[in-house]
Structure formats: structure tokens, C-alpha cells
mmCIF file of the N, C-alpha and C atoms, coordinates in Angstrom:
data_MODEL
# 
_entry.id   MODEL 
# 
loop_
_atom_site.group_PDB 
_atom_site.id 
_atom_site.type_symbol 
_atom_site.label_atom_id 
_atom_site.label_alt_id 
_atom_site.label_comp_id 
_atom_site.label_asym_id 
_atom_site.label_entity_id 
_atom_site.label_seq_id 
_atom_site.pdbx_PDB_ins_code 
_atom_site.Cartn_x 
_atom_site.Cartn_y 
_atom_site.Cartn_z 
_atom_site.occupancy 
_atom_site.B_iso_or_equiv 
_atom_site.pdbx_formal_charge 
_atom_site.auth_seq_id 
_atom_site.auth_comp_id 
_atom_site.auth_asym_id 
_atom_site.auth_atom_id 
_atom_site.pdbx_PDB_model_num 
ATOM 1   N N  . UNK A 1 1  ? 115.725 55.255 -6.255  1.00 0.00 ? 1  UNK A N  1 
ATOM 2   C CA . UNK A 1 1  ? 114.493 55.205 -7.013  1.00 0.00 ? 1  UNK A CA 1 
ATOM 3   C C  . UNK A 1 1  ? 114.334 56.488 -7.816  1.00 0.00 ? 1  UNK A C  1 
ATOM 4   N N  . UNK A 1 2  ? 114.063 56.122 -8.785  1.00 0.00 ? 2  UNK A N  1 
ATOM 5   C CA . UNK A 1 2  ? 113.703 57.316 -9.925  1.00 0.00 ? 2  UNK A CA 1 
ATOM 6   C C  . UNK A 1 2  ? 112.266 58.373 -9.507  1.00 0.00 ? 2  UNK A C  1 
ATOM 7   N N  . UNK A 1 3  ? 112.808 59.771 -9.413  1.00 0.00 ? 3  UNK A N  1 
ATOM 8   C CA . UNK A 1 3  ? 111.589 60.270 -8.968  1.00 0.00 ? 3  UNK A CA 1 
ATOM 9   C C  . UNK A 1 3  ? 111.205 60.778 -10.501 1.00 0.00 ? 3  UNK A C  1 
ATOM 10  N N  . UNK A 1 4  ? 110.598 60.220 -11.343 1.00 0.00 ? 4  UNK A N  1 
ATOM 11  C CA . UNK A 1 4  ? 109.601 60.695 -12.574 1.00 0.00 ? 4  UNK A CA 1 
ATOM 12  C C  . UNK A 1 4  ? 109.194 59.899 -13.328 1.00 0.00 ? 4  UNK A C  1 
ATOM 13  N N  . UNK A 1 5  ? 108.153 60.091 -14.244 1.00 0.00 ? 5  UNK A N  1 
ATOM 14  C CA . UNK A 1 5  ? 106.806 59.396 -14.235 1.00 0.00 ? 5  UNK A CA 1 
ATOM 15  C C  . UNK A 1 5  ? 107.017 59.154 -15.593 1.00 0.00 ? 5  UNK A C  1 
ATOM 16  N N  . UNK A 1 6  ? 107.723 57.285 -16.034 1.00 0.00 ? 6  UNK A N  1 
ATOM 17  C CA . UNK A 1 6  ? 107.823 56.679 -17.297 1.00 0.00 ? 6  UNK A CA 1 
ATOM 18  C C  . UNK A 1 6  ? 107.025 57.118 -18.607 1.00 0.00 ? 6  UNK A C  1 
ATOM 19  N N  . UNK A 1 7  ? 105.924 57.685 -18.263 1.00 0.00 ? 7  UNK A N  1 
ATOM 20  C CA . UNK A 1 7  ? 105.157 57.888 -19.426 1.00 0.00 ? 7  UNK A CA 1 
ATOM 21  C C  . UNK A 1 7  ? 105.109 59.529 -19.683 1.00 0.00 ? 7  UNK A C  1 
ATOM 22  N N  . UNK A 1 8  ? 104.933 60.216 -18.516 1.00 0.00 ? 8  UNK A N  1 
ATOM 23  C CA . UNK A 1 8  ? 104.663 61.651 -19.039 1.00 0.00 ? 8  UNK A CA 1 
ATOM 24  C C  . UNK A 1 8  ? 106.018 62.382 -18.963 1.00 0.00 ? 8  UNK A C  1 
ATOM 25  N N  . UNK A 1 9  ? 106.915 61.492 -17.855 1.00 0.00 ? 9  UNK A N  1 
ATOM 26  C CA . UNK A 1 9  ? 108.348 62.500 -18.062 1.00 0.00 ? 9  UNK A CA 1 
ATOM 27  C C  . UNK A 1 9  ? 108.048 63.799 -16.727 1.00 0.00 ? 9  UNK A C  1 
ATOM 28  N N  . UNK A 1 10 ? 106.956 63.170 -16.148 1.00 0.00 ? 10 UNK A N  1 
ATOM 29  C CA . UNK A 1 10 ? 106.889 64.225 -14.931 1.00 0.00 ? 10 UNK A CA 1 
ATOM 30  C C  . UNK A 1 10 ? 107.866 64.131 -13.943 1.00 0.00 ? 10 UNK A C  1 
ATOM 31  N N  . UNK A 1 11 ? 108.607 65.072 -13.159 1.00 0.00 ? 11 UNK A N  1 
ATOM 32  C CA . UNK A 1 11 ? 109.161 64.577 -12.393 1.00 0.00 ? 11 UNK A CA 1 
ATOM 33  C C  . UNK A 1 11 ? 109.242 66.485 -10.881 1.00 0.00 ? 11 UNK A C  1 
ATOM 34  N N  . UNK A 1 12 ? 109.683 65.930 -10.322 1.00 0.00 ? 12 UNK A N  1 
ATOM 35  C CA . UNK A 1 12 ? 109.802 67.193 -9.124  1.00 0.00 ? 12 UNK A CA 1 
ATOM 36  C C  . UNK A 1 12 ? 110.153 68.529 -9.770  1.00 0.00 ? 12 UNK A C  1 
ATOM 37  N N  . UNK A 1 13 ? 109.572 69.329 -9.170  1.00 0.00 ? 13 UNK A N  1 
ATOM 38  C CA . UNK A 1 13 ? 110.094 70.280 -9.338  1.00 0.00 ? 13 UNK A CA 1 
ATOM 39  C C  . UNK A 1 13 ? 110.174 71.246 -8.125  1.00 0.00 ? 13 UNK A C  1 
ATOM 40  N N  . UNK A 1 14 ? 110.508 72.905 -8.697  1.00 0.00 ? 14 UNK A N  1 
ATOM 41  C CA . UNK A 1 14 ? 111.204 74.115 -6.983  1.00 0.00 ? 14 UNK A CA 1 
ATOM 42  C C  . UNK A 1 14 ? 110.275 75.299 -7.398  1.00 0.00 ? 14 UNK A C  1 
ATOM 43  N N  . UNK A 1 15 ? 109.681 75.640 -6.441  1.00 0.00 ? 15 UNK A N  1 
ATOM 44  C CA . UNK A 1 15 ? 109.017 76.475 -6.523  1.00 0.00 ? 15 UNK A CA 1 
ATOM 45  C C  . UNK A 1 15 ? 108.956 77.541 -4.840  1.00 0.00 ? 15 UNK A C  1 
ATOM 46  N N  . UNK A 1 16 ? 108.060 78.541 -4.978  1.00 0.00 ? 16 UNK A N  1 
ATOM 47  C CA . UNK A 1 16 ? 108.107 78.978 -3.758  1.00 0.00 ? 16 UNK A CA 1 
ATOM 48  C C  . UNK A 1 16 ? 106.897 79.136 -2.587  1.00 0.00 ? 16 UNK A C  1 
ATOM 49  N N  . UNK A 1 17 ? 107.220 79.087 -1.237  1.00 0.00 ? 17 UNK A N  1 
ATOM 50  C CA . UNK A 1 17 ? 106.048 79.088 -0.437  1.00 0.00 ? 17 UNK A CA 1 
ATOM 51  C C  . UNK A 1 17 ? 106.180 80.886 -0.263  1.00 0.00 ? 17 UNK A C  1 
ATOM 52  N N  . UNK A 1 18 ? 104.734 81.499 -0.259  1.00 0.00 ? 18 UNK A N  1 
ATOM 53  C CA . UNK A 1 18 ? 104.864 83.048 -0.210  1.00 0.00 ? 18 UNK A CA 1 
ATOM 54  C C  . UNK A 1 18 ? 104.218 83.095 1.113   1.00 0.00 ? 18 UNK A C  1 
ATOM 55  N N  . UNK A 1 19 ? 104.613 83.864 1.863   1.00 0.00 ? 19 UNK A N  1 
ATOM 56  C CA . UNK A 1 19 ? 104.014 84.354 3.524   1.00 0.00 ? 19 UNK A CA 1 
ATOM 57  C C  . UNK A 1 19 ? 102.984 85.609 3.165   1.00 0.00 ? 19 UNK A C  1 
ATOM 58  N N  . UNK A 1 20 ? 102.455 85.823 3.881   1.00 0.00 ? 20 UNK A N  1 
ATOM 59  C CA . UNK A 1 20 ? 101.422 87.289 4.274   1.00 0.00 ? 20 UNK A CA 1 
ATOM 60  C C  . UNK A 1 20 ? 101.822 88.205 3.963   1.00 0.00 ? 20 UNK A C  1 
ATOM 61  N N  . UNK A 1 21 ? 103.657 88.333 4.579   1.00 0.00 ? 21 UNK A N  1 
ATOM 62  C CA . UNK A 1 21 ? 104.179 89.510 4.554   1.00 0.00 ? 21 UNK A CA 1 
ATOM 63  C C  . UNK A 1 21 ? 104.855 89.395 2.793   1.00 0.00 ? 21 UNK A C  1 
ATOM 64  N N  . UNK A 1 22 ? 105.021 88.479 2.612   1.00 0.00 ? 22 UNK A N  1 
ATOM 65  C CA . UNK A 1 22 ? 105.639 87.973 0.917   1.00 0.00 ? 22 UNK A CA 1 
ATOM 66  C C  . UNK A 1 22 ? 107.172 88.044 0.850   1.00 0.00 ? 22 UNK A C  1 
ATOM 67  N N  . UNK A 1 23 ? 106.986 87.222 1.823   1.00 0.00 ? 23 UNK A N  1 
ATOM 68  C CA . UNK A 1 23 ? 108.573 86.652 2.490   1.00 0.00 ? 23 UNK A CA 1 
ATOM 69  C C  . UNK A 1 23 ? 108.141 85.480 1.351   1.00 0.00 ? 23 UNK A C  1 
ATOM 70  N N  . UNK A 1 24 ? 109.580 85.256 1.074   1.00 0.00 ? 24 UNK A N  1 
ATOM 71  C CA . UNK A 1 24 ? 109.676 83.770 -0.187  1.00 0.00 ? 24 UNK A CA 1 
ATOM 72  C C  . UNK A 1 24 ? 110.745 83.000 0.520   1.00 0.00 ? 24 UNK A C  1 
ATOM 73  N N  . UNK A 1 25 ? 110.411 81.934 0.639   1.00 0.00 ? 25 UNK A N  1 
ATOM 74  C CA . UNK A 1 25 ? 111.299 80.794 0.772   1.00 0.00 ? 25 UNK A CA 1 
ATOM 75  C C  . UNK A 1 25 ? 111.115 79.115 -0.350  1.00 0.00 ? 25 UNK A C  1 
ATOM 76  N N  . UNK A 1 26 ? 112.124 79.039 -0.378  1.00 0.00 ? 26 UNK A N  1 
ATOM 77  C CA . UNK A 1 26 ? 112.251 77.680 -1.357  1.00 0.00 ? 26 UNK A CA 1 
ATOM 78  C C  . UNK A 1 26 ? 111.168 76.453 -1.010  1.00 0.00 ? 26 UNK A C  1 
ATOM 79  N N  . UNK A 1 27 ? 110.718 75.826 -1.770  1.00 0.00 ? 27 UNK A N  1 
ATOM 80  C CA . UNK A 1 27 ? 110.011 74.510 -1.789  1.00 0.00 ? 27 UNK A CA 1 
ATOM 81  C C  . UNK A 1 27 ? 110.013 73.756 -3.183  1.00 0.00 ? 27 UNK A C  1 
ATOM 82  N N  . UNK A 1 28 ? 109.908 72.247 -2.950  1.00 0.00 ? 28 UNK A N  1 
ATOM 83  C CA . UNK A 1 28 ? 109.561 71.140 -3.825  1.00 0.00 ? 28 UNK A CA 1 
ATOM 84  C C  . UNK A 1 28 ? 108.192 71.039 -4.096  1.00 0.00 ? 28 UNK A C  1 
ATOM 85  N N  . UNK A 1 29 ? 107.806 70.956 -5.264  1.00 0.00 ? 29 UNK A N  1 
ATOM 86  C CA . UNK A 1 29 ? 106.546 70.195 -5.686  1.00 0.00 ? 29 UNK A CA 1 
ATOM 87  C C  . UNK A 1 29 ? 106.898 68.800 -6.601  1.00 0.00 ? 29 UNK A C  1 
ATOM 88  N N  . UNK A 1 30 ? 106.292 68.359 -5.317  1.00 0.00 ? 30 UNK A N  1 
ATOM 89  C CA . UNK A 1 30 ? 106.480 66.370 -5.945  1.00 0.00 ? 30 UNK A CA 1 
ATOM 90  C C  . UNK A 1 30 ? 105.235 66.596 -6.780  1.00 0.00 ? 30 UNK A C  1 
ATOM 91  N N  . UNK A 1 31 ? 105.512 64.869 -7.986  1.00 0.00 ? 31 UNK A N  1 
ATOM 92  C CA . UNK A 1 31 ? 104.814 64.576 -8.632  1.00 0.00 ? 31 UNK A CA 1 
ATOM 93  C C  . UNK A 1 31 ? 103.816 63.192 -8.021  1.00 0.00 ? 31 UNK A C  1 
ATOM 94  N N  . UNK A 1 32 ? 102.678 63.161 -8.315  1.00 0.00 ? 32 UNK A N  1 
ATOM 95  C CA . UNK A 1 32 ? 101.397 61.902 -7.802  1.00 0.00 ? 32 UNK A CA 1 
ATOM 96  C C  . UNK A 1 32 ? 102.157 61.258 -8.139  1.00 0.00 ? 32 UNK A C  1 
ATOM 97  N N  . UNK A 1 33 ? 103.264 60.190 -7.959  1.00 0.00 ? 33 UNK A N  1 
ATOM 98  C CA . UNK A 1 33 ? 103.720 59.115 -8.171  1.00 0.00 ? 33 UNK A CA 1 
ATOM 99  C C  . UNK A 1 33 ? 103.389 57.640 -7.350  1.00 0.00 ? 33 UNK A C  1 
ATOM 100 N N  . UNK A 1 34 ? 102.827 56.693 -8.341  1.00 0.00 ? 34 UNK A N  1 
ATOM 101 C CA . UNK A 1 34 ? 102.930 55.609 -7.372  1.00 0.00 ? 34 UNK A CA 1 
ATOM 102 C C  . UNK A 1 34 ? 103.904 54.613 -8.086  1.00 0.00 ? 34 UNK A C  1 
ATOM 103 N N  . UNK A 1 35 ? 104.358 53.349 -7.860  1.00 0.00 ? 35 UNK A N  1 
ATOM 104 C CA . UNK A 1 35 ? 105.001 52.065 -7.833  1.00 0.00 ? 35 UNK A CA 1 
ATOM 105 C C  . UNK A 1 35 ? 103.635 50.996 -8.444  1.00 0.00 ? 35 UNK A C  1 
ATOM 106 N N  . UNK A 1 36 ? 103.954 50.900 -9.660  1.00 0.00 ? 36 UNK A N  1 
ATOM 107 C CA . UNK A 1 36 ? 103.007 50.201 -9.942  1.00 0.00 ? 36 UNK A CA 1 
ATOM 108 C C  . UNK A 1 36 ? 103.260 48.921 -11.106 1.00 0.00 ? 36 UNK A C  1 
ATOM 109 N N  . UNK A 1 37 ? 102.665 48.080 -10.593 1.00 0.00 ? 37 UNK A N  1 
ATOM 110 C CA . UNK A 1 37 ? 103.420 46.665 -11.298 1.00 0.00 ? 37 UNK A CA 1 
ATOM 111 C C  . UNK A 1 37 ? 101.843 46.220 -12.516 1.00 0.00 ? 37 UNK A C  1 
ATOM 112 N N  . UNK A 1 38 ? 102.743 46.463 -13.933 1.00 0.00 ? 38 UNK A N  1 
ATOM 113 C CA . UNK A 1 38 ? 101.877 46.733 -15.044 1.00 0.00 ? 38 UNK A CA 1 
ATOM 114 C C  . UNK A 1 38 ? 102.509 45.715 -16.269 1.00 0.00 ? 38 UNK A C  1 
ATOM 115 N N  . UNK A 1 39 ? 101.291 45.345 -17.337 1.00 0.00 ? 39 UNK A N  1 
ATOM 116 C CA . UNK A 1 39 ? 101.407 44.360 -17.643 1.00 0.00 ? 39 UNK A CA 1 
ATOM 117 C C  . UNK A 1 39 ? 101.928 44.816 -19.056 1.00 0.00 ? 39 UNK A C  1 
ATOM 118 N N  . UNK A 1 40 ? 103.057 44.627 -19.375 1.00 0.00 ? 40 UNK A N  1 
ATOM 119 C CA . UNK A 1 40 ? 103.637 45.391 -20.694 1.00 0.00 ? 40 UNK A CA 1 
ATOM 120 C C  . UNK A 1 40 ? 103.083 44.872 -22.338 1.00 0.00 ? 40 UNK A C  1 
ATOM 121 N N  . UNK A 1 41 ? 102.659 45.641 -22.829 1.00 0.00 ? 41 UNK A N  1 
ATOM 122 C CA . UNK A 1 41 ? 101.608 44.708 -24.127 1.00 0.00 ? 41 UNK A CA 1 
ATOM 123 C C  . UNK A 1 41 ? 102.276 44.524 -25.202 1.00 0.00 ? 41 UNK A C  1 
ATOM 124 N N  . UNK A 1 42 ? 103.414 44.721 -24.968 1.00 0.00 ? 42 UNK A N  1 
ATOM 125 C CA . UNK A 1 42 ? 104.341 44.385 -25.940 1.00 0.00 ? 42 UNK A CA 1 
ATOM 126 C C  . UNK A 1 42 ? 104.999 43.081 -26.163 1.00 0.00 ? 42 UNK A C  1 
ATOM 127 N N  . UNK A 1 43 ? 105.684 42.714 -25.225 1.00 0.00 ? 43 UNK A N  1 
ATOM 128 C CA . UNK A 1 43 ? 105.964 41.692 -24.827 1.00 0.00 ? 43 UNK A CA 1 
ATOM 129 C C  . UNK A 1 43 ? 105.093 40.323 -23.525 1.00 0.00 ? 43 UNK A C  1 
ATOM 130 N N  . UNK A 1 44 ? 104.280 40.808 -22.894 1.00 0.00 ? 44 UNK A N  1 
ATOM 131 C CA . UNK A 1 44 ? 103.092 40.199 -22.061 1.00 0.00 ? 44 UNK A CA 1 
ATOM 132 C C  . UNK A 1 44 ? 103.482 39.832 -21.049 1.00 0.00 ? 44 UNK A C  1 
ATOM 133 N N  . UNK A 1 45 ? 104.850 40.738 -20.493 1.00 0.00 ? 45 UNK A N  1 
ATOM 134 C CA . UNK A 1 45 ? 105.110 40.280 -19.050 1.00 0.00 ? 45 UNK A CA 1 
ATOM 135 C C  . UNK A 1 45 ? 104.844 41.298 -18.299 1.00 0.00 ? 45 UNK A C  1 
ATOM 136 N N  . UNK A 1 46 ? 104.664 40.518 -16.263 1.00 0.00 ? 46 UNK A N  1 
ATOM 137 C CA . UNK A 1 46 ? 104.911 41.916 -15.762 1.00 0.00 ? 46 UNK A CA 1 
ATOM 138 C C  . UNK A 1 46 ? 105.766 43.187 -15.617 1.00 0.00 ? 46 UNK A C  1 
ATOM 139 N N  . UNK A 1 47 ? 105.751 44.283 -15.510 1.00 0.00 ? 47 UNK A N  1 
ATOM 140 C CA . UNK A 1 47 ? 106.737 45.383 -15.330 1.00 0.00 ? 47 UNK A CA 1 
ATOM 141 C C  . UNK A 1 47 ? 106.233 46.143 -14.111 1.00 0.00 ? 47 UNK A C  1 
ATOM 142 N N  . UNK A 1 48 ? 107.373 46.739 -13.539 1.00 0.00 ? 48 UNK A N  1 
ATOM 143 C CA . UNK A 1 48 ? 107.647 47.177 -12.058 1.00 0.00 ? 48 UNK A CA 1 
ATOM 144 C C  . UNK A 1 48 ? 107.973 49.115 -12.672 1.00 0.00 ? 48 UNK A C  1 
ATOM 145 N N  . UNK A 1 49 ? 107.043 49.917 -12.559 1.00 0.00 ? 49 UNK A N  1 
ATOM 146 C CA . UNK A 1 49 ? 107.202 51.420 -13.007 1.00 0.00 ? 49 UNK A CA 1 
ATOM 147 C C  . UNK A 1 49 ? 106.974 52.525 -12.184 1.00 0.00 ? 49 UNK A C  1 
ATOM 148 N N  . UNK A 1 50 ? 106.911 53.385 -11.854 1.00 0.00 ? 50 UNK A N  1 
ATOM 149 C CA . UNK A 1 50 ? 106.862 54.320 -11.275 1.00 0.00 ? 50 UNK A CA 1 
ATOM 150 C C  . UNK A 1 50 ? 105.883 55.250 -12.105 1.00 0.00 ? 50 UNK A C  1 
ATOM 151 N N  . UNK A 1 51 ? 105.133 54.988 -12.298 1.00 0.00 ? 51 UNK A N  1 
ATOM 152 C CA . UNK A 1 51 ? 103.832 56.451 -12.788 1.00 0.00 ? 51 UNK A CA 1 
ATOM 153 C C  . UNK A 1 51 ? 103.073 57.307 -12.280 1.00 0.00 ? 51 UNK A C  1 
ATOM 154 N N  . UNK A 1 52 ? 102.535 57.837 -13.021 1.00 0.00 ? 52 UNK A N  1 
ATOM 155 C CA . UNK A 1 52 ? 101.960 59.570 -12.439 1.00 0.00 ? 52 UNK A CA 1 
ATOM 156 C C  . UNK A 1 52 ? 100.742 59.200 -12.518 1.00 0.00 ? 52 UNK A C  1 
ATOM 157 N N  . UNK A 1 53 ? 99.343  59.894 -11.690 1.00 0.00 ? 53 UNK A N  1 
ATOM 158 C CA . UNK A 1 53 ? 98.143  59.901 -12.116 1.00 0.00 ? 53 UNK A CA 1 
ATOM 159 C C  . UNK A 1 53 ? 97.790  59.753 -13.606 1.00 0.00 ? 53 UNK A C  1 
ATOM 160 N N  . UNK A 1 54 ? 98.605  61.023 -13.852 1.00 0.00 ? 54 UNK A N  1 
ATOM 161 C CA . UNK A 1 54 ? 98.660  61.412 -14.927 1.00 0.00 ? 54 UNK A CA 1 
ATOM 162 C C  . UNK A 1 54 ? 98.455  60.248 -16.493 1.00 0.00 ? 54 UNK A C  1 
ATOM 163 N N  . UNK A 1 55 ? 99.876  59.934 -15.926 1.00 0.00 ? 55 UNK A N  1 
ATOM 164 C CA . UNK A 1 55 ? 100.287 58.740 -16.830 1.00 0.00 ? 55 UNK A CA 1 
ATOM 165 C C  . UNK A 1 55 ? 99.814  57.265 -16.577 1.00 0.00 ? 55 UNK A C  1 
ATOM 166 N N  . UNK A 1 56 ? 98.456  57.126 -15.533 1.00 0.00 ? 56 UNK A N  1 
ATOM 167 C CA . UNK A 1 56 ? 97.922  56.179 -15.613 1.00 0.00 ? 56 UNK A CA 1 
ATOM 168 C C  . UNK A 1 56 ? 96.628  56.137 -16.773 1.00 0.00 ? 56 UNK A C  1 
ATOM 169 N N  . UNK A 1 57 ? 96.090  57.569 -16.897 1.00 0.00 ? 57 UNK A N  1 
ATOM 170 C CA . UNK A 1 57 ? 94.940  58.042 -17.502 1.00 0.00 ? 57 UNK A CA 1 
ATOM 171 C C  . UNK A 1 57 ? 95.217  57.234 -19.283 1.00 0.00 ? 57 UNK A C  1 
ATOM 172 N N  . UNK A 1 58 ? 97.021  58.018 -19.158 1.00 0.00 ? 58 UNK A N  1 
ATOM 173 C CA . UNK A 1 58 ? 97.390  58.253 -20.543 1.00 0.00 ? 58 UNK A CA 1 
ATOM 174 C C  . UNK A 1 58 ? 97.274  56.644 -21.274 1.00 0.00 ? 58 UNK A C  1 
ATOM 175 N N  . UNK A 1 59 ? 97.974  55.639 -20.313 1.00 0.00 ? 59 UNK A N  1 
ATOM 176 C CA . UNK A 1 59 ? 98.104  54.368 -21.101 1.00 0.00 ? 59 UNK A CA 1 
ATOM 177 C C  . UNK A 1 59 ? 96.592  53.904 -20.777 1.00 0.00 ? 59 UNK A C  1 
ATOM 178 N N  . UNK A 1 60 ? 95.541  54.142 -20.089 1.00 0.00 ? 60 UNK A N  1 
ATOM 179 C CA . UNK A 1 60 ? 94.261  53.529 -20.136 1.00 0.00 ? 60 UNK A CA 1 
ATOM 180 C C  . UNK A 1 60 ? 93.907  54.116 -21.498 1.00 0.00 ? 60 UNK A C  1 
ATOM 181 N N  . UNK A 1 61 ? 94.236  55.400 -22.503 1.00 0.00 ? 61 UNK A N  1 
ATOM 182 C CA . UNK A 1 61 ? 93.512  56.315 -23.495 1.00 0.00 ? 61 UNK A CA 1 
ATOM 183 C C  . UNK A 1 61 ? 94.026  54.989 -24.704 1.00 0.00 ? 61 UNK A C  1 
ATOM 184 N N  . UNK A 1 62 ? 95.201  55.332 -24.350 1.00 0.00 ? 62 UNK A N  1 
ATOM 185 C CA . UNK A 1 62 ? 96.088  54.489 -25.318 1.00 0.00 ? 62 UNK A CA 1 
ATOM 186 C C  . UNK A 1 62 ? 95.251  52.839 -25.331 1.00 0.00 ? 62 UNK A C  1 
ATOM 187 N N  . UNK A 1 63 ? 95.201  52.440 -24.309 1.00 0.00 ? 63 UNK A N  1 
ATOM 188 C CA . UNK A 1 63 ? 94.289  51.042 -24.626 1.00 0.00 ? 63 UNK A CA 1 
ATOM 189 C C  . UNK A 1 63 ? 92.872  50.654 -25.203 1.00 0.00 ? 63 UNK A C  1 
ATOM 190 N N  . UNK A 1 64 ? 92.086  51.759 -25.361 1.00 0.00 ? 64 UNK A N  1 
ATOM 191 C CA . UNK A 1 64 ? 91.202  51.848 -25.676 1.00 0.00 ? 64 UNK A CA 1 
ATOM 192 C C  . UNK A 1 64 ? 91.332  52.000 -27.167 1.00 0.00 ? 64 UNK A C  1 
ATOM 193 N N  . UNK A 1 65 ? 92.394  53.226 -27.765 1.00 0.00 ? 65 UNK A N  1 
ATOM 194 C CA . UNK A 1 65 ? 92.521  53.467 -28.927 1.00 0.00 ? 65 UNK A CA 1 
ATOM 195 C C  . UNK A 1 65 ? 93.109  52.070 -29.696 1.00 0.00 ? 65 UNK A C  1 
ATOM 196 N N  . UNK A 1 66 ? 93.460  50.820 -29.301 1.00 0.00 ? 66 UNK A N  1 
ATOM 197 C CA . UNK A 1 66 ? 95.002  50.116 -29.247 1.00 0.00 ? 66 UNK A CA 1 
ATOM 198 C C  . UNK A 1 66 ? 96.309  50.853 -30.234 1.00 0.00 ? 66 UNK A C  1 
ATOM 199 N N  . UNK A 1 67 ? 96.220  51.834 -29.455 1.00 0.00 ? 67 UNK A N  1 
ATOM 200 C CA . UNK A 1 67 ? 97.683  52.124 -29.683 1.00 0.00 ? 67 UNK A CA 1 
ATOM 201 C C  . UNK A 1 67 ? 98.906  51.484 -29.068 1.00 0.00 ? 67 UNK A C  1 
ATOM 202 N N  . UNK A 1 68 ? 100.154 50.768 -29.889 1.00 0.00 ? 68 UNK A N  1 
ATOM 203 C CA . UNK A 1 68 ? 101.096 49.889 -29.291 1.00 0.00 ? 68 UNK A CA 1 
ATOM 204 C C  . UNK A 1 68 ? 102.213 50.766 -28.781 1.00 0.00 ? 68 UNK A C  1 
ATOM 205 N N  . UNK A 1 69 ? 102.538 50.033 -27.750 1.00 0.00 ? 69 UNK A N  1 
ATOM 206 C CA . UNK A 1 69 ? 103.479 51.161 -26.490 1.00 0.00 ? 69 UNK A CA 1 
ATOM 207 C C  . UNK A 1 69 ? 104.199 49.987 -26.207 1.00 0.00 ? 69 UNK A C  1 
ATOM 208 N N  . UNK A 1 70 ? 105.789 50.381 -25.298 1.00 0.00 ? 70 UNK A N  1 
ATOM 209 C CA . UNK A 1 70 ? 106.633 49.065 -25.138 1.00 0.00 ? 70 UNK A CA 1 
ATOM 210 C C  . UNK A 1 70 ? 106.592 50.240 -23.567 1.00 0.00 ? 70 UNK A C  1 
ATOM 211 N N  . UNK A 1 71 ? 106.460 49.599 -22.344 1.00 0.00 ? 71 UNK A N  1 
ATOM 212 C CA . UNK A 1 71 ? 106.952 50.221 -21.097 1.00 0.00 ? 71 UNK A CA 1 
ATOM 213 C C  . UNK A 1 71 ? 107.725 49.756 -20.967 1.00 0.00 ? 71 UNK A C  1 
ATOM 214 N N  . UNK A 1 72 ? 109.067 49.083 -21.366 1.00 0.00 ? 72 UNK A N  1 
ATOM 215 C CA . UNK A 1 72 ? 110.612 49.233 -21.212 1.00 0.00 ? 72 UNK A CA 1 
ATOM 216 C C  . UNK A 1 72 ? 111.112 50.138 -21.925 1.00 0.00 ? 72 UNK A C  1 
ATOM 217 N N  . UNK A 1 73 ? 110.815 50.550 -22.729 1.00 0.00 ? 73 UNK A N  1 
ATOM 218 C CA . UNK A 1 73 ? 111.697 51.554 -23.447 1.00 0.00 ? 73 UNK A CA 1 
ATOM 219 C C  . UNK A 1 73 ? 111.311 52.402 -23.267 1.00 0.00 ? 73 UNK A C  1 
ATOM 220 N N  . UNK A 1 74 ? 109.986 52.705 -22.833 1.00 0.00 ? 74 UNK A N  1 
ATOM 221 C CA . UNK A 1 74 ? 109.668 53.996 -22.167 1.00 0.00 ? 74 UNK A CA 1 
ATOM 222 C C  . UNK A 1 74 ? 110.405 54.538 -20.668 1.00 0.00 ? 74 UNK A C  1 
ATOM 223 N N  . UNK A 1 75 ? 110.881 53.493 -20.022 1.00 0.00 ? 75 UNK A N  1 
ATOM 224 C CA . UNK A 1 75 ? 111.832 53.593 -18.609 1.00 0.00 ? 75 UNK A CA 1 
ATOM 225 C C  . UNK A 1 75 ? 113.120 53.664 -19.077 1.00 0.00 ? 75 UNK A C  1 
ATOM 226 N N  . UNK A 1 76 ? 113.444 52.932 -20.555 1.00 0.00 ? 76 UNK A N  1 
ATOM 227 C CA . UNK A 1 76 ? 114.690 53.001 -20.467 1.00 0.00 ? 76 UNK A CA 1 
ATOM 228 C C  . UNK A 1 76 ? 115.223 54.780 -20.923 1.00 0.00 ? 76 UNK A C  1 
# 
């Protein structure tokens, strides 16, 4: 499974956890990702995507404006 987010291009990233003493050790920061089955307005079928909070906000902005978007080619 693809860890990043069809619309914004978010995906994991490495960063560090700092201690008291400012000892550094390695860590991941995941992205809000969910699995979400969305109705593509391009073509009017369902689609199976992986998006971000983020990128749920973005295609609700986009629907309001009707701005036209294809979510296959945005995965592809």
C-alpha cells in the first residue's frame, strides 16, 4: 500500500525525538492517512484512494469552486 496522499503528495517523513538531556534519536512522522472510497467526477465511478485530512479539505474546496479533477490520474 502506498503510504502518500493522491492529492497533496503527502507522504512520511524522519525526523527526531529530543530527550531532556538532548540525546537525539531517529523517528517517523506519518501522514493522517485514511482509505477512502470516492466518487471520481470525471468519469462517475467509484475510486478506492488513500488521502490525507488534508487532501480531503482540498477536493471538498475544489467542489464547491467546480473545479474539474480526474482522481485516477492523480494516483496514477
Amino acid at each position: 500500500m502506498q503510504k502518500s496522499c493522491v492529492v497533496t503528495g503527502k507522504k512520511t517523513s524522519t525526523g527526531n525525538n529530543v530527550s531532556h538531556s538532548n540525546v537525539k534519536t531517529k523517528r517517523r512522522l506519518y501522514v493522517n492517512l485514511t482509505k477512502r472510497r470516492l466518487v471520481n467526477p470525471a468519469t462517475g465511478r467509484v475510486v478506492s484512494v488513500n488521502i490525507s485530512a488534508r487532501g480531503m479539505r482540498t477536493l471538498k474546496k475544489w467542489q464547491t469552486e467546480g473545479k474539474k479533477y480526474d482522481l485516477v490520474k492523480m494516483a496514477a
